[in-house]
DSSP file (Angstrom, degrees, kcal/mol; ACC not computed):
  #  RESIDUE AA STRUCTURE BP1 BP2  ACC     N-H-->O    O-->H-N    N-H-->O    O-->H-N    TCO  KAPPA ALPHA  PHI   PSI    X-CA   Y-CA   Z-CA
    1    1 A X     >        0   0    0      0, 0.0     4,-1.5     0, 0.0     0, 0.0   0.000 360.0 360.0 360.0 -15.6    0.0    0.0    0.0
    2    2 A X  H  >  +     0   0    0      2,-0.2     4,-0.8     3,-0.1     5,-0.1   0.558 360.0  56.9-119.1 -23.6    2.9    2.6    0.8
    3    3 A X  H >> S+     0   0    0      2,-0.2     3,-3.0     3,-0.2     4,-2.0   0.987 104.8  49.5 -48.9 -79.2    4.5    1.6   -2.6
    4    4 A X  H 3> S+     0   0    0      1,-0.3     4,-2.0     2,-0.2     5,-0.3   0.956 114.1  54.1 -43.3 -66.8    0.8    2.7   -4.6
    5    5 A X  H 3X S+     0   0    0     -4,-1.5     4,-0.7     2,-0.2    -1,-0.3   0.624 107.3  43.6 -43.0 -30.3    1.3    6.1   -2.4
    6    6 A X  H XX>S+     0   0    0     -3,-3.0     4,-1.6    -4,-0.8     3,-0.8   0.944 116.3  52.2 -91.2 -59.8    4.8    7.0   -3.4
    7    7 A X  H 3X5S+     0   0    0     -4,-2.0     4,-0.7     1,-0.2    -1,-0.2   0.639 102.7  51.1  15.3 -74.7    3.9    6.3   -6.6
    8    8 A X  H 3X5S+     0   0    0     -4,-2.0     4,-2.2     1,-0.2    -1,-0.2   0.802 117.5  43.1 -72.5 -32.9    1.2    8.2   -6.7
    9    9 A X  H <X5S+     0   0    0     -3,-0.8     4,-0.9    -4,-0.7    -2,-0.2   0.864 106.4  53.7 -48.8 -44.5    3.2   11.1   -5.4
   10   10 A X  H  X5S+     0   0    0     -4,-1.6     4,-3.0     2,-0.2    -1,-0.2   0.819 111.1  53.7 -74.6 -19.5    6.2   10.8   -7.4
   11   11 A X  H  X<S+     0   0    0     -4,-0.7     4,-0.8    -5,-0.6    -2,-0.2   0.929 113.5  43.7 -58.8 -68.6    3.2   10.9  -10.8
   12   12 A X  H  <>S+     0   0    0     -4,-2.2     5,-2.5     1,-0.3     6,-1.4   0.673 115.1  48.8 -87.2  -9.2    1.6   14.3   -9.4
   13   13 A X  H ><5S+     0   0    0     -4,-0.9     3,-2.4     4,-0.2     5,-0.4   0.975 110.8  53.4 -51.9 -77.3    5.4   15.5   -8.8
   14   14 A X  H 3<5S+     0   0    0     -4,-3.0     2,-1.1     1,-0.3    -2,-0.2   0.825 105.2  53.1   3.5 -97.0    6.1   14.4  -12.4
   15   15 A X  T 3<5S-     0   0    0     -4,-0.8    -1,-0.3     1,-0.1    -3,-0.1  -0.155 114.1-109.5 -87.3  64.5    3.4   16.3  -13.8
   16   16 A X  T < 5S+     0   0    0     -3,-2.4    -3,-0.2    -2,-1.1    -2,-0.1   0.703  95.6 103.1  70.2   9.1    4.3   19.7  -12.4
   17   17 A X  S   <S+     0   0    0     -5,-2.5    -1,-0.3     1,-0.2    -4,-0.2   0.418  79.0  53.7-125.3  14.8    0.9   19.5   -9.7
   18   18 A X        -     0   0    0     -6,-1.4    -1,-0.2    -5,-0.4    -2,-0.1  -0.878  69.0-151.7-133.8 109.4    3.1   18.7   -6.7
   19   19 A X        -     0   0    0     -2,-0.1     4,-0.2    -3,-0.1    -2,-0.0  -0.123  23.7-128.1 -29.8 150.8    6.1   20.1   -5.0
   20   20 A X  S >  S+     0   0    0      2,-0.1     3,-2.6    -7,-0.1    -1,-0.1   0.940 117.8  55.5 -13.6 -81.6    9.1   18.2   -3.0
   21   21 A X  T 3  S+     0   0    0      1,-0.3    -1,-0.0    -3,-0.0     7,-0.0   0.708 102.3  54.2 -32.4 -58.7    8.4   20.7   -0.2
   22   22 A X  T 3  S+     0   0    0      3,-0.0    -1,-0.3     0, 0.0    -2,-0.1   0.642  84.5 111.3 -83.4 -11.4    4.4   19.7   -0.2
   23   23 A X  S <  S-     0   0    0     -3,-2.6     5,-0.1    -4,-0.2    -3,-0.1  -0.231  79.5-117.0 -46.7 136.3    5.5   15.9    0.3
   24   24 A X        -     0   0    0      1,-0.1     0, 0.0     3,-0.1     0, 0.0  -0.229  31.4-117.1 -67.0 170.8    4.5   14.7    3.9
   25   25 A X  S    S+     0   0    0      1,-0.1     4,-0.2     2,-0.1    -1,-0.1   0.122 105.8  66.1 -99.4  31.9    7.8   13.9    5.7
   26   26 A X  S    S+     0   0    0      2,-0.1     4,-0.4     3,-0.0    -1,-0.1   0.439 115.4  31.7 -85.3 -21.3    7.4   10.4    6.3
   27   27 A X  S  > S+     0   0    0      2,-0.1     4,-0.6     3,-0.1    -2,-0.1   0.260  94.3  84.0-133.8  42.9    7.6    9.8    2.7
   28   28 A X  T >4 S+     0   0    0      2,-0.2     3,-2.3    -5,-0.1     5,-0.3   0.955  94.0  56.9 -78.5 -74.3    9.9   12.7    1.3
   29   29 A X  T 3> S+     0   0    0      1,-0.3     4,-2.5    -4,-0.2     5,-0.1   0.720 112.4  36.6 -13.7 -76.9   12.6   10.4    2.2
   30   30 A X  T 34 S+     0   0    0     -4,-0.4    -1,-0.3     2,-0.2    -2,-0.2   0.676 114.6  52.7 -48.7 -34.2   11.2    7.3   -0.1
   31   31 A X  T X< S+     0   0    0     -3,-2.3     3,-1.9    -4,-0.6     2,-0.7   0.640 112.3  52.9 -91.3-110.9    9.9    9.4   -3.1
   32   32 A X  T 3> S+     0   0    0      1,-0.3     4,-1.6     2,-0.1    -2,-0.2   0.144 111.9  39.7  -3.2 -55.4   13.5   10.9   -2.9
   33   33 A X  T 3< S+     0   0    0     -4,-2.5    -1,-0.3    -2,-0.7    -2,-0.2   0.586 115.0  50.7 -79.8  -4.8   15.2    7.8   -3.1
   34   34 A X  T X> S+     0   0    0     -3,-1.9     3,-2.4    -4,-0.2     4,-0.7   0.863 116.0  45.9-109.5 -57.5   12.8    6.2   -5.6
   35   35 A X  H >> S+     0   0    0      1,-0.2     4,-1.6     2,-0.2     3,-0.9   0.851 104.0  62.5   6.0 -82.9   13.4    9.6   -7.9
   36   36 A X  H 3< S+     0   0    0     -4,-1.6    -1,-0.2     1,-0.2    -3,-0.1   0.446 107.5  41.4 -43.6 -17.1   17.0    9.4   -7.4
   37   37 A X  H <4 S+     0   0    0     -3,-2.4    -1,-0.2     2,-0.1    -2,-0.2   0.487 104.1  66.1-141.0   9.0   17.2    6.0   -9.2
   38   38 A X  H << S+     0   0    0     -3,-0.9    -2,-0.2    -4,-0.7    -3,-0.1   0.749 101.9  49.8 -66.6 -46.5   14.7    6.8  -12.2
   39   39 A X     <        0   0    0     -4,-1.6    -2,-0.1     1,-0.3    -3,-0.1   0.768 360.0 360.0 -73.8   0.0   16.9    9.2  -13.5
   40   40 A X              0   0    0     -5,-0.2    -1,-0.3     0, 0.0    -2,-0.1   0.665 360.0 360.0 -97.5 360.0   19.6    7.1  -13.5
């Protein structure tokens, strides 16, 4: 279930309708690190 969430975050990042900043901080961490190893 916490997978689907970051997910869904990293999408509304993606398209331009979420911030970093607005990420909760229990899962800034996780969408960072899952971010961090798309672009690579």
């Amino acid at each position: 279930m916490e997978e689907i969430i970051i997910n869904a975050i990293i999408a509304r990042i993606q398209a331009e309708q979420m911030t970093i900043e607005q990420v909760p901080l229990p899962y800034r961490e996780q969408v960072l690190a899952a971010m961090e190893g798309d672009d690579q």
